[in-house]
N, C-alpha and C positions, 0 to 999 in steps of 0.2 A: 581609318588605319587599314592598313594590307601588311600579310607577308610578304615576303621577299619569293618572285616565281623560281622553279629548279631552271638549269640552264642543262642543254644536249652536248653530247658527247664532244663535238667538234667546238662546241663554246667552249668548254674545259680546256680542251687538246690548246684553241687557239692561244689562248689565258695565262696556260703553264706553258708554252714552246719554250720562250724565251729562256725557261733552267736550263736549256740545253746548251746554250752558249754559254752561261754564267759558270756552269760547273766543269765544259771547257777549261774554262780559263782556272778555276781551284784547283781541276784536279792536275791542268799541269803543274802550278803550282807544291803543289801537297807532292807529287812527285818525282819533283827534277829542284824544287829550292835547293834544298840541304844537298845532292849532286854538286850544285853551282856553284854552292856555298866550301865544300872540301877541294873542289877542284878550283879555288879559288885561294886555297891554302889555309881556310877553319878549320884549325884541332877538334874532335869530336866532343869535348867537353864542351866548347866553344857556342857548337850549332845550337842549342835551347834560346840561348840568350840573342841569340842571331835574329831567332823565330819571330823573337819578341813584338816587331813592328805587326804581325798578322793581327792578333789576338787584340793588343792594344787599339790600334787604326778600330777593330769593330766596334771596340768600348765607347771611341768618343762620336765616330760619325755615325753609327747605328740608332739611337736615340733620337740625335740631331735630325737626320733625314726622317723619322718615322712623325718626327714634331711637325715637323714643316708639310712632311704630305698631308698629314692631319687636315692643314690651312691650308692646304693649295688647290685651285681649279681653274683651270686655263681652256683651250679648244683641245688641247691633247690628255685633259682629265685631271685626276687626281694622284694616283700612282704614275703615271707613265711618263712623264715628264722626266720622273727622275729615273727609269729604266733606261733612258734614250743617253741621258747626260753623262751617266756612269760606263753604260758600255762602250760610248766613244774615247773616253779616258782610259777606259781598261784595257782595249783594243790597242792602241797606241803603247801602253806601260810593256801590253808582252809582246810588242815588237819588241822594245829597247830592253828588255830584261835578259835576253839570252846574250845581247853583247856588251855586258857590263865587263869593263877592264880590267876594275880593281873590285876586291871585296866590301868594298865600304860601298860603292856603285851599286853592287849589288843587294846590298841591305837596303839602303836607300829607297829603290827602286821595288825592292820588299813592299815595302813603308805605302809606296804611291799606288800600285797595282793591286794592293786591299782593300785601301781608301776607296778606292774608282771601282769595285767589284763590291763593296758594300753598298756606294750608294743606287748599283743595280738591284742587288740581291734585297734588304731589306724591308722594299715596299711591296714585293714580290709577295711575302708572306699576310701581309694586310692585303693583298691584292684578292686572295681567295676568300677571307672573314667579310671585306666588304661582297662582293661578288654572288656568294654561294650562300643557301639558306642552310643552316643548321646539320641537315641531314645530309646534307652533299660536300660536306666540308672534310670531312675523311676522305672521299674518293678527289677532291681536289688536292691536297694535299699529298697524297697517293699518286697524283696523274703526275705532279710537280715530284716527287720521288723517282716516277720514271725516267722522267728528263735525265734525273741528276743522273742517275745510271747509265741510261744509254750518253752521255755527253762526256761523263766520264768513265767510259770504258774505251771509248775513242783515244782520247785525250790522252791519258793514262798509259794506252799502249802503241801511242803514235812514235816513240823514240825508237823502240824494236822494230816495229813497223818499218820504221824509215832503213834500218840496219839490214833486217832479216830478210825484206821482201822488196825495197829499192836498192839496195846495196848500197846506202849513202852512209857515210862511215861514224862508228860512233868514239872512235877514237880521236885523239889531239895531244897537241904536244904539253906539258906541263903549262898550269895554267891558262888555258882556253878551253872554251864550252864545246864540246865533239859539233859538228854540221846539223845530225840529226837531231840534236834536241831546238838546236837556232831553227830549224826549218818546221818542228814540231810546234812551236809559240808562235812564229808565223801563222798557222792554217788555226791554230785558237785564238789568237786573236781576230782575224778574218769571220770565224764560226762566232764568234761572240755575239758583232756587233751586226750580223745576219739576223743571229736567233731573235734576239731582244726586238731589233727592229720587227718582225714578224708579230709577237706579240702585242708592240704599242700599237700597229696600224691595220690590227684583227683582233682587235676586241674592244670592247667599250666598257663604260662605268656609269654608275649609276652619281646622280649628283648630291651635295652635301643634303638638299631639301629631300630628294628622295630615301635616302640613308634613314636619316632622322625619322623619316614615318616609320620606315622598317624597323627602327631602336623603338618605336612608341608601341610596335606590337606586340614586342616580347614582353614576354611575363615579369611580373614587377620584382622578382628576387633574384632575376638575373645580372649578369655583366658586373663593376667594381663594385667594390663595396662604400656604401656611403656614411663618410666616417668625418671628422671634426677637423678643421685645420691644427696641424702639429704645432705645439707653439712654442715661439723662440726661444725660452730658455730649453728646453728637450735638444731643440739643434745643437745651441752651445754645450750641452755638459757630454752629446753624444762625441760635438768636433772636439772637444779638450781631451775626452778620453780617447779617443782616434789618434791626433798627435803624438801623446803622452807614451803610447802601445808603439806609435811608427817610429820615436825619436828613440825609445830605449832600446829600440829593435836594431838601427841603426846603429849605435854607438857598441852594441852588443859586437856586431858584425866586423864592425873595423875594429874594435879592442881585440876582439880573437880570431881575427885576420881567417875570418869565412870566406865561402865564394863570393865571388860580386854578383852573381845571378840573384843572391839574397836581398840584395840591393832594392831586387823592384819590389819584393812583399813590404819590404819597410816603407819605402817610399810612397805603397799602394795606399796603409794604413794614413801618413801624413795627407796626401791630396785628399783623401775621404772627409779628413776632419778639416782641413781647408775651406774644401765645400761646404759641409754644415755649418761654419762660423759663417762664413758666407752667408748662405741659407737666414741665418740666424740675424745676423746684422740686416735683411733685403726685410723678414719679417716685422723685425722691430719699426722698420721703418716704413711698413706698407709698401714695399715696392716690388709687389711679387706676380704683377701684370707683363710677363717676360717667359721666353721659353726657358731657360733656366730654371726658375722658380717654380713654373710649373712641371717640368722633368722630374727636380726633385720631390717634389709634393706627391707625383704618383708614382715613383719610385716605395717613396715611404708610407705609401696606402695602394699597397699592390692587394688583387683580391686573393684569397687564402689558397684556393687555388695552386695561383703563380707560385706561391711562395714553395711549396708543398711540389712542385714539376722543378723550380730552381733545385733543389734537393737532387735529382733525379739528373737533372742537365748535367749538373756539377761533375759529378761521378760518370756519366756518361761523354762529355767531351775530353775531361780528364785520359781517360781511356784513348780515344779517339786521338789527339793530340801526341800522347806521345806514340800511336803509331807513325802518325805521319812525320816525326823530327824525327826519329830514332828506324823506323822499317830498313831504311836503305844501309845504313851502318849497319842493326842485327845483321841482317841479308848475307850482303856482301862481306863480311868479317866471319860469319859464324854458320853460312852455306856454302860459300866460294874459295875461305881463306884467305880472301883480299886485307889489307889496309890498308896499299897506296894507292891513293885516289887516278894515281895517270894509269895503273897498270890495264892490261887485258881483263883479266878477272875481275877486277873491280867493276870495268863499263860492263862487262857482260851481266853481274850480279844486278848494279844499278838499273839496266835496262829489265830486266827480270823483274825486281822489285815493280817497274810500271805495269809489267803485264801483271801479277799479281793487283795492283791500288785498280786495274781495268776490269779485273777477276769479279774484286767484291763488289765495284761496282755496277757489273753486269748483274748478278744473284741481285744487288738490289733491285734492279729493273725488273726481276722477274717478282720477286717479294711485293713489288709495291702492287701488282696486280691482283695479287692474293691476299692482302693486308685486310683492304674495305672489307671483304667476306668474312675472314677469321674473326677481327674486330667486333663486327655484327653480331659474328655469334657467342665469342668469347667475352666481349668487352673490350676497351683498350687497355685497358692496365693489367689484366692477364695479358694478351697479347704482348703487349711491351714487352715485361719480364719475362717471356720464352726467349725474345727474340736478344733481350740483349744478355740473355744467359746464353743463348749461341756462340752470340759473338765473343763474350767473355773466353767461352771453352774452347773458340777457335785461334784467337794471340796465344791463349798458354799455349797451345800446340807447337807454336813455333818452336819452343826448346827441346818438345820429344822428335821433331823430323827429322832426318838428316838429308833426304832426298829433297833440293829446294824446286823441284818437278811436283813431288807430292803439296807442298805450299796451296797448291792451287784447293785441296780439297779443307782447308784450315781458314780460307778466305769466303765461301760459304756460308759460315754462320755470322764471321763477320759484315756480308753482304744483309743478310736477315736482320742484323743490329743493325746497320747504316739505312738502312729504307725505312726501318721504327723510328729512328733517332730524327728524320727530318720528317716522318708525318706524325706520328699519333701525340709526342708533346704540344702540338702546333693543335693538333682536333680538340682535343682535352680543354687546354687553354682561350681557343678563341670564340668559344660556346659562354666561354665567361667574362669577354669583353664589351665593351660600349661599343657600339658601333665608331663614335665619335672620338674616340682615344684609341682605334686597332693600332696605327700605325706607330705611337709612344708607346705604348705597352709591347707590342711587340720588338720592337727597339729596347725595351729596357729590359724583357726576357733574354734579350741576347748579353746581355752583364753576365747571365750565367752560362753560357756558353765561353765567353771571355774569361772571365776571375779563372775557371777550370784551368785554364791552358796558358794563360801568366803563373798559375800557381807551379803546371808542371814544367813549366821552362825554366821557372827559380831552383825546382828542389831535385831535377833528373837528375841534370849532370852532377849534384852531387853527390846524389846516393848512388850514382854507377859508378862514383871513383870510391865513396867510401867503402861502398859494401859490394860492389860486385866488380873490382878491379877494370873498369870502363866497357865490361862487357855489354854490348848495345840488347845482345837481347833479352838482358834481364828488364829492360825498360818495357817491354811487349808483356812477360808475365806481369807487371806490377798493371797495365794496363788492363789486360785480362781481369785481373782479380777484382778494379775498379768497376769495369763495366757488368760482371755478373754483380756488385752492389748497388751500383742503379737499375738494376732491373728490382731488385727486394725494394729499393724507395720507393720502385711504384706503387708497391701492393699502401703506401702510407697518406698517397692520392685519395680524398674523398671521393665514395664510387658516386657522388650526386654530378661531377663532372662530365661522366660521360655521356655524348649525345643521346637526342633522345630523335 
């Protein structure tokens, strides 16, 4: 048996490059959709439900890809195979996304440019647990923070950019996307499938037999928990109450003529118990040698851990999420005075809003450099909850400014939560996985990343029409308030978690 050796700086650097095109292409994403989506002619109640394809697409291919990497090894390895496949599709998706015609095109096309950027991104995060021994899995994951920043800082402020400093215009006539945002998705898509590339064919991997010694190393009370198969009647009585909760949910919704956004919690609950019966009927009958079966089986014998960060995720993408559907609407409605999406003020607001999503994501770049240190000394779970009580106290800010120049220093803390929120759940977590399951497990940790932000595209729009007359930036304090209570769930993190 052998540990796993440390890898030098430039091994890391080469390992994580590839986030830099990946978060490219999110963070145009994260801030030019819901732009596309208004100047496509979605009422603002509308955009959450719009969002929908993001968060869902991560739910089912997320998993799925993290399964199959599991199994796969070819001449191009184990992760990288699907870094290469993903960003050729996602490259392609944000060409064709900035000149979608109609709104339904453009949702669509939502739909396909997540898919194809998940199945870059998600083996990405096993790429470091396989990779990195123990002690170097914060600074990997930190190094991959960078990325995300500097790649979306670019990104993010590539539409002003194109306005303020080429003079290419960000204006258009009703209903079409301004030049500079079509020419901004150009150079991310182009930057995507550079970066990635860089990474599959500057770095290597270690093979299934090599892995598995390094799993034979670690101390015998590490990684999942070893627990009894679930047995079939638990599935059924869990999938009949699943149903039973999503059918009255629904019938609830249409009797008292709720939003439709409601639509997908009920629905969420029905396919759950779906699955279990599922589940339930594959067990009765022994037929649970399938990636499905096995999905769910470590779904439902997640170690305590996971369970215990899901908490934490919840609350923290929650936050996260309805920055990015609702930022551009606060912004431009409740900084600039806009709310027609053709007018001057609104493109000036809307371009604002990216130099701000470039803001926080630069403070991340600098955060993730600082992160491994602080962590080291403080822990991660203190660390955490400093950073996403930053961030928390810097969304509420949003309603005391009125200068949206001052914006910039409210995205700060938000920058210090966004560099926590993609490294230290991931250190915490992957110290307590098998080697031989990183890539399902961490596929099924993103369920809570997902559930978060299907939950807040159900329930915004309605509580900003019920209770805050559609004002977008109430959606940023409820945000706020979210994300300073995942930083408290940390402190609910077993401290046996963190690296040693």
């Amino acid at each position: 048996m052998r540990k796993k050796p440390q890898l030098n700086f430039w091994q890391i650097w080469n390992m994580c490059f590839g986030f830099l095109g990946i978060q490219m292409g999110f963070a145009l994403q994260n801030a030019n959709v819901s732009r596309i989506f208004q100047t496509l002619g979605a009422p603002i109640d509308d955009i959450p439900i719009l969002w929908i394809a993001a968060p869902l697409t991560g739910l089912i291919v997320q998993p799925i890809i993290g399964y199959m990497s599991d199994r796969t090894w070819n001449r191009l390895g184990r992760r990288r195979p699907y870094f290469l496949v993903g960003a050729i599709l996602a490259s392609l998706a944000l060409f064709v996304m900035p000149n979608s015609p109609y709104l339904w095109v453009a949702a669509g096309m939502l739909w396909i440019m997540d898919a194809s950027i998940n199945v870059s991104m998600e083996p990405f995060r096993a790429f470091v647990g396989d990779n990195l021994p123990e002690k170097q899995r914060t600074s990997g994951f930190a190094m991959q923070t960078f990325f995300i920043g500097v790649g979306a800082v670019i990104a993010s402020a590539l539409p002003w950019m194109m306005a303020n400093w080429l003079g290419i215009s960000n204006e258009a006539p009703a209903g079409e996307i301004p030049v500079s945002v079509r020419y901004s998705f150009y150079i991310g898509g182009a930057a995507f499938l550079l970066a990635v590339s860089w990474t599959v064919f500057r770095s290597n991997e270690y093979s299934p037999e090599e892995l598995a010694a390094f799993d034979a190393a670690r101390p015998a009370d590490t990684g999942a928990e070893s627990t009894a198969t679930r047995p079939a009647s638990k599935y059924r009585k869990g999938g009949i109450a699943s149903l039973v909760i999503g059918a009255g949910f629904w019938f609830w919704i249409l009797k008292a003529g709720l939003d439709k956004e409601l639509y997908v919690l009920a629905g969420g609950f029905i396919v759950f118990g779906v699955l279990q019966l599922l589940m339930s009927q594959m067990q009765s009958a022994n037929k649970v040698d399938n990636g499905f079966a096995e999905i769910t089986h470590d779904l439902f014998h997640m170690p305590k851990v996971m369970k215990q960060l899901a908490v934490v995720q919840f609350f923290s993408w929650f936050a996260l999420f309805a920055m990015w559907i609702y930022g551009t609407a606060a912004v431009t409605a409740y900084h600039y005075g806009a709310t027609e999406a053709a007018g001057a003020n609104y493109n000036d607001g809307a371009d604002w809003i990216g130099v701000l999503f470039a803001t926080y994501n630069g403070f991340a770049a600098i955060a993730a450099i600082a992160i491994p240190f602080v962590a080291n000394r403080l822990g991660c779970r203190m660390c955490h909850l400093f950073n996403l009580t930053l961030g928390g106290i810097g969304l509420i800010s949003f309603y005391f400014i009125s200068d949206p120049k001052m914006l910039i220093f409210s995205m700060i803390g938000v920058g210090f939560a966004w560099a926590s929120i993609l490294s230290l759940p991931y250190a915490l977590l992957s110290n307590n996985l098998p080697a031989h399951k990183m890539g399902v497990y961490m596929g099924i940790f993103n369920f809570f990343i997902v559930i978060p932000q299907l939950v807040a595209a159900s329930l915004l729009g309605l509580l900003l029409r019920e209770f805050f007359d559609l004002q977008a930036i109430y959606a940023l304090i409820i945000g706020g308030c979210m994300m300073i209570v995942a930083g408290l769930a940390t402190l609910l993190v077993d401290k046996s978690a963190e690296p040693v």
